[in-house]
ZAMARGU-4260 file (C-alpha; in steps of 0.2 Angstrom, whole numbers, plus 5000, padded with zeros to 4 digits):
<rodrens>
0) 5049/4651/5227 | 5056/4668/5225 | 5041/4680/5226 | 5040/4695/5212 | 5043/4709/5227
5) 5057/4701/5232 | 5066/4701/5215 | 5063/4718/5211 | 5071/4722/5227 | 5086/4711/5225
10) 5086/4718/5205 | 5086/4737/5214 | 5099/4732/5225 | 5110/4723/5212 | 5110/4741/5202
15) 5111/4751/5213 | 5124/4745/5225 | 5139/4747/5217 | 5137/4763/5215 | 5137/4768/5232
20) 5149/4759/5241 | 5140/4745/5249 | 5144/4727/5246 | 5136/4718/5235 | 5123/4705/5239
25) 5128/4687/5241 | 5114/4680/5229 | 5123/4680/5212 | 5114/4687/5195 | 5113/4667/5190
30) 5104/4662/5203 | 5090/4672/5197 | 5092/4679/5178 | 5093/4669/5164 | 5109/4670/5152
35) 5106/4677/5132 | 5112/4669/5120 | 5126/4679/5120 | 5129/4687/5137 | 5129/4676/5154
40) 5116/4684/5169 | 5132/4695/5177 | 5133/4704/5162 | 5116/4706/5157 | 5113/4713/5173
45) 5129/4724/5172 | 5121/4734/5157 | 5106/4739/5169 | 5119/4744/5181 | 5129/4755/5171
50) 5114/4764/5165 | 5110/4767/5181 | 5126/4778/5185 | 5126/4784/5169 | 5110/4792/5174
55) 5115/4799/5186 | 5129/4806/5179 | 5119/4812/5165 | 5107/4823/5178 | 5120/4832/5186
60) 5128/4833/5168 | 5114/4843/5166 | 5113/4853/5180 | 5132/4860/5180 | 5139/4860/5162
65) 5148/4876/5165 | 5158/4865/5178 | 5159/4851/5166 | 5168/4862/5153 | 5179/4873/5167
70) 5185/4853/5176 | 5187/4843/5158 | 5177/4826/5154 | 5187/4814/5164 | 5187/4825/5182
75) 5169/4830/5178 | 5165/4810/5177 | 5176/4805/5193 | 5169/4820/5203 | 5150/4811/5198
80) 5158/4795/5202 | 5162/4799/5218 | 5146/4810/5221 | 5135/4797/5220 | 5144/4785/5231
85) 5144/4798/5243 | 5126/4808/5241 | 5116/4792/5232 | 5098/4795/5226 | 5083/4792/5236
90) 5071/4801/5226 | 5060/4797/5210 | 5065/4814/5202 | 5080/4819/5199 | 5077/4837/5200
95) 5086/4840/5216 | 5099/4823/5217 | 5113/4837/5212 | 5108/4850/5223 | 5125/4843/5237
100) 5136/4846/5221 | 5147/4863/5227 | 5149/4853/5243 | 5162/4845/5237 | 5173/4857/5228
105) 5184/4870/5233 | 5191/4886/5222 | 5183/4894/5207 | 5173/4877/5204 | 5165/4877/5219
110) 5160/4896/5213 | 5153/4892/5198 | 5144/4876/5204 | 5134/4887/5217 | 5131/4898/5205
115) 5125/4884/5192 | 5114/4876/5208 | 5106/4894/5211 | 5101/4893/5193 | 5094/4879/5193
120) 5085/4881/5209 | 5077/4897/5203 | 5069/4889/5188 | 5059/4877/5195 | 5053/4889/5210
125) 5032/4891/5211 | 5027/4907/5200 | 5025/4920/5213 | 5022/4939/5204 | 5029/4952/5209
130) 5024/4969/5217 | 5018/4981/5203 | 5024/5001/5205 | 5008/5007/5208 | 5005/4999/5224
135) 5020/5013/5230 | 5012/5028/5221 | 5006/5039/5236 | 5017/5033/5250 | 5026/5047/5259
140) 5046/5047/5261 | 5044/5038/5278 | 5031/5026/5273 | 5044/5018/5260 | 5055/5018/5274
145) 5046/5008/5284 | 5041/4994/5271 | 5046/4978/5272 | 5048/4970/5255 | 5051/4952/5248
150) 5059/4945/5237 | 5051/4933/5223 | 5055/4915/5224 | 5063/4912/5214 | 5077/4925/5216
155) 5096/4921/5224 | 5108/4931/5232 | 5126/4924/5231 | 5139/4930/5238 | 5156/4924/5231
160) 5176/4921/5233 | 5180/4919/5214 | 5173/4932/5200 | 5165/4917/5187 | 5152/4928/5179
165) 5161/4931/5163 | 5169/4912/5162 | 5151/4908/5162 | 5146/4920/5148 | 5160/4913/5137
170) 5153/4897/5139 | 5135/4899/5137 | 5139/4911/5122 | 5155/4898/5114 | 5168/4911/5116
175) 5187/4910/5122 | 5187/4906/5139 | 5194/4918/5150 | 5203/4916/5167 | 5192/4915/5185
180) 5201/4926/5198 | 5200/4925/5214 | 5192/4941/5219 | 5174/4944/5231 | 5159/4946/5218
185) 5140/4947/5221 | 5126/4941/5211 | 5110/4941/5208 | 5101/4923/5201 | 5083/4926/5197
190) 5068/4919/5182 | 5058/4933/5175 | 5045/4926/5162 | 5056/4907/5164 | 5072/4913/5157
195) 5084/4915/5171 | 5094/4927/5172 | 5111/4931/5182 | 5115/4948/5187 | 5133/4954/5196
200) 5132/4967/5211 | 5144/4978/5220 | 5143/4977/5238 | 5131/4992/5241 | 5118/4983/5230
205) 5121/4965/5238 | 5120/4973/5255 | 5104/4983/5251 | 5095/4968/5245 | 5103/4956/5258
210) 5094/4966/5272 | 5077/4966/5259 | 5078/4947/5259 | 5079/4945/5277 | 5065/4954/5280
215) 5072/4972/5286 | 5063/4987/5282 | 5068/4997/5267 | 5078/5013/5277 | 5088/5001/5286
220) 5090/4991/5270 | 5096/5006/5262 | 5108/5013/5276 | 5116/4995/5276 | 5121/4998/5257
225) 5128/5014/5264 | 5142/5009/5274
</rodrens>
């Protein structure tokens, strides 16, 4: 007799495999689920199934819908398709099951997915406060140049080959949707009082707070923003 460990983990298998590329089990659904009155055990097992990928699908729908609106419905959906055959979830939460996503794109929508991952990233980082500006009251010139700051957790520094900032505005805020072109860009990702915010640079600034982030004192921070 089938024990009830061994059907959860041929029901888990019968869900989930289709979805990620792997042949199906020999045991068929009739062997071991009982038909409805109106749907025989294939299909009843086929709804669970399809709510699993649309799940998924929903999670990383979530996650990127900048890059839903900038790809359209049908590639967003085939892109997800494709995703979770190739990256499949092993995890209980879904927090982090889309955090491959800009892996797999190229251009302007690999741009704004990184940036949509940065954002995402930055929200659910552990509440770290930051310095205040009286700890630097005091401090001579060559003190300040000597301190080595960090940056809070949850903050991103992104450096990247398409400018999507405004495309992202306009959607965020439903307005006409402007053209991404492909021109260098920096950014800042970071939550202040959990509302992210986003945050473009010029090179002097992403260079200054490049250096911070790696740990580099704040002269030789500074002096990299120079050149």
């Amino acid at each position: 007799m089938r024990t009830l460990e061994g059907t959860l983990r041929w029901f888990q298998d019968r869900v989930v495999r289709p979805h990620e590329g792997r042949k199906a089990l020999h045991l068929g659904a009739e062997d071991v689920v009982l038909p409805s009155r109106t749907l025989p055990a294939e299909e009843r097992v086929d709804i669970y199934s399809g709510m699993y990928a649309a799940r998924l699908e929903e999670a990383l729908r979530q996650d990127y819908p900048v890059l839903e609106t900038f790809l359209g419905h049908s590639r967003f959906h085939a892109l997800s398709r494709r995703y979770i055959a190739k990256h499949p979830s092993h995890h209980y939460s879904l927090n982090s099951f889309g955090r491959r996503l800009p892996e797999c794109l190229s251009g302007p929508a690999r741009s704004i997915a990184r940036v949509e991952l940065a954002m995402s990233e930055a929200f659910d980082e552990e509440e770290v406060a930051p310095a205040k500006v009286d700890a630097f009251v005091g401090l001579q010139p060559r003190e300040v140049a000597r301190l080595r700051l960090s940056t809070i957790p949850a903050f991103r520094l992104l450096s990247l080959d398409h400018r999507v900032n405004p495309y992202i505005d306009a959607v965020k805020q439903g307005r006409r949707l402007p053209t991404v072109p492909c021109r260098w860009s920096w950014m800042a990702v970071y939550r202040k009082d959990y509302v992210i915010w986003r945050m473009d640079l010029d090179g002097a600034a992403f260079a200054a707070l490049e250096e911070i982030s790696r740990g580099r004192p704040l002269g030789r921070s500074l002096e990299a923003a120079a050149h």
